[in-house]
LOKOL-916994 format. One line per field, with one value per residue: residue in three letters; x, y, z of N, C-alpha, C in turn; chain; residue number from 1. Coordinates in steps of 0.1 Angstrom, whole numbers, padded with zeros to 4 digits, always signed. Atoms other than C-alpha are relative to their C-alpha. Last residue first. Layout:
# residues N
type: ALA_...
neast: X_...
nnorth: Y_...
nup: Z_...
caeast: X_...
canorth: Y_...
caup: Z_...
ceast: X_...
cnorth: Y_...
cup: Z_...
mol: A_...
seq: NUM_...
# end
This chain:
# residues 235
type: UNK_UNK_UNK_UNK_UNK_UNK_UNK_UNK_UNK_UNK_UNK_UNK_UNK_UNK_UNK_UNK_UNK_UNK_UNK_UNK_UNK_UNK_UNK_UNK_UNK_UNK_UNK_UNK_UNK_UNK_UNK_UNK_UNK_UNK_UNK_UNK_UNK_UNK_UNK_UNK_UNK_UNK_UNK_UNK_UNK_UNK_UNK_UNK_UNK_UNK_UNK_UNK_UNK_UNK_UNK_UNK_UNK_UNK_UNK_UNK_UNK_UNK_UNK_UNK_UNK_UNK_UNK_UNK_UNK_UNK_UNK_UNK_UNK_UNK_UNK_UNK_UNK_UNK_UNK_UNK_UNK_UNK_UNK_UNK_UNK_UNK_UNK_UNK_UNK_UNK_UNK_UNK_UNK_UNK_UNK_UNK_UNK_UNK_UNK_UNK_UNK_UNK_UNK_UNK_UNK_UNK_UNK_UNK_UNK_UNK_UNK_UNK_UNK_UNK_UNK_UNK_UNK_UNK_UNK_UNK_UNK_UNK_UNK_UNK_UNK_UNK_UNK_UNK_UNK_UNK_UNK_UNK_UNK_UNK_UNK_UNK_UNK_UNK_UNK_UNK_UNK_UNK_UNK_UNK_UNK_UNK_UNK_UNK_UNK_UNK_UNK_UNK_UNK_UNK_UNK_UNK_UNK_UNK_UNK_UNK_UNK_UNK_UNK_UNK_UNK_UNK_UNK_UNK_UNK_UNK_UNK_UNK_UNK_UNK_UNK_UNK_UNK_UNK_UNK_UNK_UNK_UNK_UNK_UNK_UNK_UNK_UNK_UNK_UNK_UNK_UNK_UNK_UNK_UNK_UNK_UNK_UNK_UNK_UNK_UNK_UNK_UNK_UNK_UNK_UNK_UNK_UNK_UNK_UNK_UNK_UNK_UNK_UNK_UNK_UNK_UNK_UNK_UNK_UNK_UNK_UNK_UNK_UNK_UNK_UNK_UNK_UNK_UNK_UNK_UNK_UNK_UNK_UNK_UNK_UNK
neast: +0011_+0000_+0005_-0007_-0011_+0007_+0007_+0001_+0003_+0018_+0006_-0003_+0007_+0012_+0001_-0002_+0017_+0005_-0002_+0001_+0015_+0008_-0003_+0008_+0011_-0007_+0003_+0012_+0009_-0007_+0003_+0012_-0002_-0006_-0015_-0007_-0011_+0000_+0001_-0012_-0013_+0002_+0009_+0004_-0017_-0004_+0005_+0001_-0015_+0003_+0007_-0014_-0008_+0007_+0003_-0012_-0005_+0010_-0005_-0016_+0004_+0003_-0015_-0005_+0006_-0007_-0005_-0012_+0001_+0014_-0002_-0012_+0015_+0011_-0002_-0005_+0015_+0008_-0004_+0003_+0014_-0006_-0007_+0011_+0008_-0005_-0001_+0022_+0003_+0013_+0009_+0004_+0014_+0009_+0002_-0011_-0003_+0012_-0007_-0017_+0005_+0007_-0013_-0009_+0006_-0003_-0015_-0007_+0004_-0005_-0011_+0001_+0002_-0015_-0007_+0005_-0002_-0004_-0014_-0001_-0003_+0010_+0000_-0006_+0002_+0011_-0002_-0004_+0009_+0015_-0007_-0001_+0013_+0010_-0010_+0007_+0010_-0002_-0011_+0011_+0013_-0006_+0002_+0011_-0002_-0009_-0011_-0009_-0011_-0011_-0002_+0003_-0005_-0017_-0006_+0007_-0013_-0008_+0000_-0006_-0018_-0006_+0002_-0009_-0013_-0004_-0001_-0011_-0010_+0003_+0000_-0010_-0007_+0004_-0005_-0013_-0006_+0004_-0012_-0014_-0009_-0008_+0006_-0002_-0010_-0014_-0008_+0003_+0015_+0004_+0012_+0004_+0013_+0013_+0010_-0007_-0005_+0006_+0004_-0010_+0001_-0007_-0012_+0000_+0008_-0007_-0020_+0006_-0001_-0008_-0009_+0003_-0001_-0018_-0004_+0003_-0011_-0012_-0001_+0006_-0012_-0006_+0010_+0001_-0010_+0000_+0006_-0010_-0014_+0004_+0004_-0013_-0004_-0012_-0008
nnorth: +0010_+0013_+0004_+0009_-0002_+0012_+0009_+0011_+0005_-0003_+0013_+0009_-0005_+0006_+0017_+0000_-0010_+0016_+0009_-0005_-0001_+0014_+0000_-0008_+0008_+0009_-0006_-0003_+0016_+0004_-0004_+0005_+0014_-0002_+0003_-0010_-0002_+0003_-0016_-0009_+0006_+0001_-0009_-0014_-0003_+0002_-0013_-0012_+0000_-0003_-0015_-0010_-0001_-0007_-0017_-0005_-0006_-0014_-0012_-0002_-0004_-0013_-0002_-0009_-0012_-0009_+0002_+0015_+0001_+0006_+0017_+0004_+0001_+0008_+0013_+0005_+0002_+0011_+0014_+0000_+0005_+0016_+0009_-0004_+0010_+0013_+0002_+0005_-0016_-0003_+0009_+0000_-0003_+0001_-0014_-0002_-0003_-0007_-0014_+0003_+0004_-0014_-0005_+0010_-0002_-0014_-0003_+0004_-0007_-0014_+0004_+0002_-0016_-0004_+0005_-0003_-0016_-0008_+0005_-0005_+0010_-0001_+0011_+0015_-0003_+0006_+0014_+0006_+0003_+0009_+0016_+0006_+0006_+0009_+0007_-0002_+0002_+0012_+0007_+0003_+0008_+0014_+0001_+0003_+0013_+0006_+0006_-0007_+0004_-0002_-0006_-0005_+0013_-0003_-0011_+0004_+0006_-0004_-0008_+0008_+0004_-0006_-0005_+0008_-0005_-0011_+0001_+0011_-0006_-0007_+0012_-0003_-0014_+0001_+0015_+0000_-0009_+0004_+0009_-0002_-0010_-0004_-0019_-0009_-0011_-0002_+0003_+0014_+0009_+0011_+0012_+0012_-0002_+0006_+0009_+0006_+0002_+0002_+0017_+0004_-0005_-0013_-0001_-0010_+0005_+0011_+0000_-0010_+0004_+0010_-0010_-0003_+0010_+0004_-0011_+0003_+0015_-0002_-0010_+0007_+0006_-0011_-0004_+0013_+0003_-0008_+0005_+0011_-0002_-0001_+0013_+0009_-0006_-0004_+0009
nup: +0004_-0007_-0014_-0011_-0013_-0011_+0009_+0006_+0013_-0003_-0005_+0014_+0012_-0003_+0001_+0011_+0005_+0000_+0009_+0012_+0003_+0002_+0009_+0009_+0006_+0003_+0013_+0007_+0004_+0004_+0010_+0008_+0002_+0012_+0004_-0002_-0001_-0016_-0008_+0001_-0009_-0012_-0004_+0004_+0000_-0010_-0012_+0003_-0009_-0011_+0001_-0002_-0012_-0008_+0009_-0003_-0015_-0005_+0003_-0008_-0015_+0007_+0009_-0011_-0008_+0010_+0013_+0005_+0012_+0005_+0002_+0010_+0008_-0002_+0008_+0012_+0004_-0001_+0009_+0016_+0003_+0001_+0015_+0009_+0006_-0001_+0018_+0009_+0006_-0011_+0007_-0014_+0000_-0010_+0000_-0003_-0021_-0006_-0001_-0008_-0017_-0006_-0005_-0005_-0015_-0004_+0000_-0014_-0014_-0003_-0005_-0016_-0008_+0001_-0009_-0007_-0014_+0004_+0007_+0012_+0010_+0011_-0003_+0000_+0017_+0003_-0001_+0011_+0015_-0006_-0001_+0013_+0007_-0008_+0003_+0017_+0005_-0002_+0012_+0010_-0004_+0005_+0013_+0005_-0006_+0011_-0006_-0003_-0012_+0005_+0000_+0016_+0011_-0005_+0007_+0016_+0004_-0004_+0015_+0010_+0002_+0000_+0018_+0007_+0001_+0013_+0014_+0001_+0001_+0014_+0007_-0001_+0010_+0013_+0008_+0001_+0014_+0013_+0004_-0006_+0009_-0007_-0001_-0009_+0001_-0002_+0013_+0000_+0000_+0006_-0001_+0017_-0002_+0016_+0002_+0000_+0013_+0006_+0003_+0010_+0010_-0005_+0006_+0008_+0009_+0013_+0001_+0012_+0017_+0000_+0003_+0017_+0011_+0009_+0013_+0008_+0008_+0007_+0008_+0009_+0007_+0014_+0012_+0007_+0002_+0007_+0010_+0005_+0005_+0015_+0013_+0007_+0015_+0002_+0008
caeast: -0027_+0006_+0002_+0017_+0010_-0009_+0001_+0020_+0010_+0003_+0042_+0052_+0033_+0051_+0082_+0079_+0061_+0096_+0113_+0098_+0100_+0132_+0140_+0121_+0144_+0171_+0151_+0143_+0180_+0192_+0166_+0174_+0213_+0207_+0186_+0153_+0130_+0095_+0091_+0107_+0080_+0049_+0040_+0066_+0073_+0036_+0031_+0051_+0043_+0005_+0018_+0040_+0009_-0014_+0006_+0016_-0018_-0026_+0002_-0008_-0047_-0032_-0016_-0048_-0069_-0043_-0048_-0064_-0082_-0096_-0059_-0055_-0089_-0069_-0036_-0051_-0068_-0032_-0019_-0039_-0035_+0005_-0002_-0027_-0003_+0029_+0006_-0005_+0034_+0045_+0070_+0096_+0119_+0157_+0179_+0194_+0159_+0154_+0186_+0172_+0137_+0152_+0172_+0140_+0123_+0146_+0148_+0113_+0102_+0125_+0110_+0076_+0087_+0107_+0070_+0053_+0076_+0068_+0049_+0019_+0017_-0004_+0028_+0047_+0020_+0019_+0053_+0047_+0022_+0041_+0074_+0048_+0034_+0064_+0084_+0050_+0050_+0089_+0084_+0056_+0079_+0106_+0081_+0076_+0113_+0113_+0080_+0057_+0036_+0002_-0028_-0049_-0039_-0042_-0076_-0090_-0073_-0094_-0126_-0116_-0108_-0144_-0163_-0145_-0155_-0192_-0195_-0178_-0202_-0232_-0220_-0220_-0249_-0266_-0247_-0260_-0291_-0296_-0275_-0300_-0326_-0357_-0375_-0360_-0371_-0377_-0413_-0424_-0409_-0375_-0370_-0341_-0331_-0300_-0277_-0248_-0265_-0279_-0249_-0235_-0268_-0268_-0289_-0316_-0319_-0289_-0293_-0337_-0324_-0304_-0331_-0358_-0337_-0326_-0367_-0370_-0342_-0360_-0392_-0379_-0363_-0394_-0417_-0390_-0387_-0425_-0426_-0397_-0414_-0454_-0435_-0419_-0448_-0463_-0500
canorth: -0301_-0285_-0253_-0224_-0193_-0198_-0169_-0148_-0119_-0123_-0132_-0100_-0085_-0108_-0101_-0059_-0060_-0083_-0057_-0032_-0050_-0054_-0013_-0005_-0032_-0010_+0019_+0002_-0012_+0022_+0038_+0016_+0022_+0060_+0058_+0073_+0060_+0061_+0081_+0052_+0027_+0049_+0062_+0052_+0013_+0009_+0024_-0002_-0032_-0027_-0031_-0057_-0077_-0071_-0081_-0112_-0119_-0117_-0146_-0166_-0164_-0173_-0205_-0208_-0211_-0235_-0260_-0251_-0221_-0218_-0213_-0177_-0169_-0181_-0167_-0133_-0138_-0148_-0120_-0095_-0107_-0104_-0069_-0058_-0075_-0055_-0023_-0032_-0032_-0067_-0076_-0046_-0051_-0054_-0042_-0081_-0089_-0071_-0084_-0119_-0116_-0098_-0131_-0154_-0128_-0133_-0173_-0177_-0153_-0169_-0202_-0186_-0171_-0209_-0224_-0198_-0198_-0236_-0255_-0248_-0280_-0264_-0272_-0250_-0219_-0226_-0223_-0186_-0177_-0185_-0168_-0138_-0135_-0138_-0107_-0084_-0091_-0084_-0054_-0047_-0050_-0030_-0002_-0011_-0004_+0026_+0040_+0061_+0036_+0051_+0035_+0007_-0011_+0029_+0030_-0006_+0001_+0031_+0014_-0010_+0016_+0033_+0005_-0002_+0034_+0030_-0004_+0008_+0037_+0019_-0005_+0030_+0042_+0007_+0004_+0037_+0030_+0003_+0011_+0044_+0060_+0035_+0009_-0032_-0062_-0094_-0098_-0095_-0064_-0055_-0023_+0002_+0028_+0014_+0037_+0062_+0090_+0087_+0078_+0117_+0125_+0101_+0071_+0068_+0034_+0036_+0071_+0067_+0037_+0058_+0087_+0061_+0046_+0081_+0090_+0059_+0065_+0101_+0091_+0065_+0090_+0112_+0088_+0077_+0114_+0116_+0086_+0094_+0131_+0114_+0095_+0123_+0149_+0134_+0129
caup: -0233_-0225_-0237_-0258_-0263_-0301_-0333_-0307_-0301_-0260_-0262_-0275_-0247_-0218_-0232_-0229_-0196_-0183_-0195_-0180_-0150_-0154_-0155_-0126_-0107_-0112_-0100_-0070_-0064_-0066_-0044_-0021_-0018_-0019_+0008_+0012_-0009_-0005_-0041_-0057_-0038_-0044_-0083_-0104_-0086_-0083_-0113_-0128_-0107_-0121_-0156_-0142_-0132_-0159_-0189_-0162_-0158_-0196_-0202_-0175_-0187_-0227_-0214_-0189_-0215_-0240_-0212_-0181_-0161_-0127_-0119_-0125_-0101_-0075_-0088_-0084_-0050_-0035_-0052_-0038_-0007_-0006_-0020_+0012_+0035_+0025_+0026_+0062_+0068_+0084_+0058_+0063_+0041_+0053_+0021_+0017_+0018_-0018_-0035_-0023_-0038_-0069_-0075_-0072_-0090_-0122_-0120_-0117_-0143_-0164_-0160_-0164_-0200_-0212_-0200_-0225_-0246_-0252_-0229_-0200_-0179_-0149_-0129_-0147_-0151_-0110_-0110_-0127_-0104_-0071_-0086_-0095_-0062_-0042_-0062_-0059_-0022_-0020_-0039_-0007_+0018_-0002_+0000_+0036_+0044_+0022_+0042_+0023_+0011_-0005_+0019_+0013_+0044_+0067_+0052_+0058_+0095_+0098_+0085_+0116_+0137_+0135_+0131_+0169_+0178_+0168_+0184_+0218_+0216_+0210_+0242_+0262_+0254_+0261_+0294_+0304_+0292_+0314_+0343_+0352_+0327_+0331_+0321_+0313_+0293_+0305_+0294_+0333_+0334_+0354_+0362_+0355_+0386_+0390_+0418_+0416_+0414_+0448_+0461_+0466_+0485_+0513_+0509_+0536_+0549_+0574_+0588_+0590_+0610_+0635_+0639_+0644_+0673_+0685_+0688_+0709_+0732_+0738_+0752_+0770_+0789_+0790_+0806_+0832_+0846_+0846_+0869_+0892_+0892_+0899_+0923_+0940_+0943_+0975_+0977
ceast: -0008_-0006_+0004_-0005_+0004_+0016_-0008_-0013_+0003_+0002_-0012_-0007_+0006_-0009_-0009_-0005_+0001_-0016_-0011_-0001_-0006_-0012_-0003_+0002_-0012_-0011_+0006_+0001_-0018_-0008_+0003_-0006_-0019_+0001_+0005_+0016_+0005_+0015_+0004_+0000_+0011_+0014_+0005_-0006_+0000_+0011_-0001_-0003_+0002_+0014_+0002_-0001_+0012_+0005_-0003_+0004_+0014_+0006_-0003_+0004_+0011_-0006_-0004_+0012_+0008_-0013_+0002_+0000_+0007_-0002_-0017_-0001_+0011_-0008_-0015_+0005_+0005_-0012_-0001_+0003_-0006_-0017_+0001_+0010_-0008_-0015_+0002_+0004_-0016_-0010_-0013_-0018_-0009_-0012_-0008_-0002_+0010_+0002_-0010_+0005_+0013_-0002_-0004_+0011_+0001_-0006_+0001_+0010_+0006_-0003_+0010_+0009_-0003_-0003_+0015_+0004_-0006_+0007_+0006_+0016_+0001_+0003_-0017_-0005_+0012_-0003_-0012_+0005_+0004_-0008_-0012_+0014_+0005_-0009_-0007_+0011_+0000_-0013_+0003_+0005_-0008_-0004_+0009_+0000_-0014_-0002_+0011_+0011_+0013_+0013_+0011_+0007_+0001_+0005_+0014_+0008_-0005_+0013_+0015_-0001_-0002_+0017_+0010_-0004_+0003_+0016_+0003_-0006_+0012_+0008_-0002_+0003_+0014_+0008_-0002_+0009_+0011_+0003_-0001_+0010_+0012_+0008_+0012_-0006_+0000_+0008_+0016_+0010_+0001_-0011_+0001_-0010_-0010_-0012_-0010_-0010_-0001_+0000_-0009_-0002_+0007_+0002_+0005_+0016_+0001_-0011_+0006_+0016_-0005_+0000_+0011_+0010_-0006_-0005_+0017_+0001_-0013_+0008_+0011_-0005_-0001_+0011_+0012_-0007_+0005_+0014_+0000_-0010_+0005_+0017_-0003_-0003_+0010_+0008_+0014
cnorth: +0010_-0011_-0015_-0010_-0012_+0007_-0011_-0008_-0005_+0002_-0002_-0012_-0006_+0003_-0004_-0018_-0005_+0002_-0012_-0006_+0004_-0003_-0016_-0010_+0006_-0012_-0012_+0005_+0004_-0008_-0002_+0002_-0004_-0019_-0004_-0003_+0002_-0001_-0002_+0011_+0006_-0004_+0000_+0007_+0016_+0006_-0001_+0011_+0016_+0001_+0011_+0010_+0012_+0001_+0009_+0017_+0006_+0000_+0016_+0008_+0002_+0007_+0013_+0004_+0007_+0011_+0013_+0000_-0010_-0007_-0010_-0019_-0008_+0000_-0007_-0013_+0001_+0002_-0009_-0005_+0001_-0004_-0015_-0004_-0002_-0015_-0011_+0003_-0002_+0014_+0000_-0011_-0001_+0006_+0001_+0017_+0001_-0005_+0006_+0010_+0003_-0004_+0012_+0014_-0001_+0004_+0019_+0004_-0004_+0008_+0012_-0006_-0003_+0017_+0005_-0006_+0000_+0010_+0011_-0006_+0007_-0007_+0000_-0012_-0011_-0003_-0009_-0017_-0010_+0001_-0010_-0011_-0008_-0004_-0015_-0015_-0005_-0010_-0010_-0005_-0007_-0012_-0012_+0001_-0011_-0017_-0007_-0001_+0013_-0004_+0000_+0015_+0002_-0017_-0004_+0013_-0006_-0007_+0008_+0007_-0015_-0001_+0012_+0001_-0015_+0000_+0009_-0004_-0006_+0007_+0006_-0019_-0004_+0011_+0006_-0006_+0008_+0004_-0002_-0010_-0002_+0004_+0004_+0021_+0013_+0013_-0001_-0004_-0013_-0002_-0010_-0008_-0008_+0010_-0005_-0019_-0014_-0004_+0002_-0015_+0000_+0004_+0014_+0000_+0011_+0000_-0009_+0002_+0009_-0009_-0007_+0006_+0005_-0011_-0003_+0010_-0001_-0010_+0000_+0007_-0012_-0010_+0006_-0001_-0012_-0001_+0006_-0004_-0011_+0013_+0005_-0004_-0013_-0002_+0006
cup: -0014_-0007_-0002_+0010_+0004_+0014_+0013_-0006_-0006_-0019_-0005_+0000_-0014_-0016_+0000_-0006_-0013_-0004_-0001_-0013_-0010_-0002_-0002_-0012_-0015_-0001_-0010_-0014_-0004_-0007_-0012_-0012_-0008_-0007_-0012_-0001_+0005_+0002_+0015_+0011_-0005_+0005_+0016_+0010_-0004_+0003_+0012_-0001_-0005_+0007_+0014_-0009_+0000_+0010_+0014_-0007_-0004_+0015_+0002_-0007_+0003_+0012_+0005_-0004_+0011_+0010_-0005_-0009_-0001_-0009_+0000_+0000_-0012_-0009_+0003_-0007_-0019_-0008_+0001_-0009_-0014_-0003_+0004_-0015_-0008_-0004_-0008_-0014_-0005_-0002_+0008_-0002_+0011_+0000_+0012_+0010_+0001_+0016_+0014_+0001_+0006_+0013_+0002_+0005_+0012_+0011_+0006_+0007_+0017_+0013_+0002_+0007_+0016_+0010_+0000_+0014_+0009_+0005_-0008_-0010_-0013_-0017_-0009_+0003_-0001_-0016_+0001_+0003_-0015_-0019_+0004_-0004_-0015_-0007_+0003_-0008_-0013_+0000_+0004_-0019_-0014_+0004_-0008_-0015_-0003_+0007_-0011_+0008_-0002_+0008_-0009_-0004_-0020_-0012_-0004_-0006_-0014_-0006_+0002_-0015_-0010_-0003_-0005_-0020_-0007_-0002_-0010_-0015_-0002_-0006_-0015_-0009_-0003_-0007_-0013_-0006_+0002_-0009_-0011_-0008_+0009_-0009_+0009_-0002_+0010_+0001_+0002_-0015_-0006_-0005_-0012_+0009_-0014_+0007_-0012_+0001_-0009_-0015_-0005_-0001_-0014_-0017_+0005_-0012_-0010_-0011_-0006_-0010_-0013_-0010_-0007_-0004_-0014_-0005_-0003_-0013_-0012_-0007_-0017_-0013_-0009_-0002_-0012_-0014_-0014_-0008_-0013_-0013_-0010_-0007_-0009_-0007_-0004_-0011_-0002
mol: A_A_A_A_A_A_A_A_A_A_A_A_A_A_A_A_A_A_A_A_A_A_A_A_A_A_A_A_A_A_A_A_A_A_A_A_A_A_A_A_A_A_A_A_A_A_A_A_A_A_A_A_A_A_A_A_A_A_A_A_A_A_A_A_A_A_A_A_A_A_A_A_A_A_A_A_A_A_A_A_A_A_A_A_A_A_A_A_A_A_A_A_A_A_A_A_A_A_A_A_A_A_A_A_A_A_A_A_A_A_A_A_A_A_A_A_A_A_A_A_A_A_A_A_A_A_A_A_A_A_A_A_A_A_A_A_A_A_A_A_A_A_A_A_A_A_A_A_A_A_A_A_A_A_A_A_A_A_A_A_A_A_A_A_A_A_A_A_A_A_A_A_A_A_A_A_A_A_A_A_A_A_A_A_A_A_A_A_A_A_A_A_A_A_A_A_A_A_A_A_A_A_A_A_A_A_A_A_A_A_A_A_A_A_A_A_A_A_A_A_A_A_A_A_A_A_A_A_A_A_A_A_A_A_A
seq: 235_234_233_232_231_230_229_228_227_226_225_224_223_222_221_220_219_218_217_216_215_214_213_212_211_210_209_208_207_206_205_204_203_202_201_200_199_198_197_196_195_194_193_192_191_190_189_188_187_186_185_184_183_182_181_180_179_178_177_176_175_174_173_172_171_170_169_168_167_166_165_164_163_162_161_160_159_158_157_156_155_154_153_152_151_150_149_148_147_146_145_144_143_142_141_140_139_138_137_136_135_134_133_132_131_130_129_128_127_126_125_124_123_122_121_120_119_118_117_116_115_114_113_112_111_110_109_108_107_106_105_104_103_102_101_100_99_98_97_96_95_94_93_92_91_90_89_88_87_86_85_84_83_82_81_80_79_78_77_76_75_74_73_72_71_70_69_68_67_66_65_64_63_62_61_60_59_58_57_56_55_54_53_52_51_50_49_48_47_46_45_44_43_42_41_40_39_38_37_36_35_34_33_32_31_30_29_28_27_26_25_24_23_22_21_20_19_18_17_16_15_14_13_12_11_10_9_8_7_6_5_4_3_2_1
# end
């Protein structure tokens, strides 16, 4: 028998052979990941109930959603601080004297339309008048009305007249006069403790201390007032 054929045949065997070992080789190459993607893949399951196993997207996510709620608690107790903080800005401390100016022209027109009489309508007419012309000195000096301190006095005086107007007749006489004991109390360690000390120009500082001295006054008034015999009302 002559060797060829069993050659051409042998020949043929092996090259077949060979292509089939590159095809496995080829898809072993696309199915296998490569070692820097492994990482980089879920390994979470779905059960039937919905919920998920596993240590890859799942609890990554979740760490990372736990983390996003801690930091935003984090910046909003932050911006609760920074609103409730001592004002050390002049521009903000004339912010917040424009607050205090705002509240108590709002309170005292409310103590007009409430129907108090007497002093007590001659003291919230005043108020008007003098606040009024503080308001004006004050934005002459360009306050700064956006200052978290700013908003934290303008709110505090919205919730003060709110409870301020619960009252009526000879209650809320003698309520408008107490608020105002209690208002420009509070002005005056305000003004002592935060908006003198924020000061820095000569001009502000001025006009702050200058207010000081109204406010004092307008302490003094209120307290006489409050011992009067009746305050005054309407109805």
């Amino acid at each position: 028998m002559s060797t060829k054929p069993l050659l051409l045949s042998f020949a043929i065997a092996t090259s077949l052979a060979l292509a089939a070992c590159a095809d496995r080789s080829e898809v072993a190459d696309v199915d296998t990941p490569r070692d820097d993607s492994i990482a980089m893949q879920p390994t979470d399951t779905t059960q039937p109930d919905g919920s998920t196993t596993g240590d890859g997207y799942g609890d990554a996510t979740a760490s990372y959603d736990d983390a996003g709620d801690a930091w935003n608690a984090d910046a909003d107790s932050a911006a609760a601080g920074s609103a409730s903080a001592a004002v050390t800005d002049e521009r903000a401390a004339l912010g917040v004297l424009n607050a205090i100016n705002e509240h108590e022209i709002a309170a005292s027109r409310q103590a007009i339309e409430k129907g108090v009489d007497g002093e007590v309508a001659e003291y919230a007419r005043m108020m008007i008048d003098a606040h009024t012309q503080n308001r004006e000195q004050t934005l002459a000096l360009s306050p700064d009305p956006s200052a978290a301190p700013v908003q934290l006095q303008v709110a505090e005086g919205e919730a003060r007249r709110n409870r301020l107007a619960e009252n009526d007749g000879d209650a809320y006489a003698r309520a408008y006069v107490d608020a105002m004991i209690a208002d420009h109390s509070a002005a005056l360690t305000k003004l002592d403790e935060q908006l003198i000390p924020a000061a820095q120009s000569a001009d502000v500082r001025e006009h702050l201390t200058v207010t000081r001295e109204h406010v004092a006054h307008h302490l003094e008034q209120a307290r006489a007032l409050a011992d009067r015999p009746t305050t005054g009302s309407g109805e």
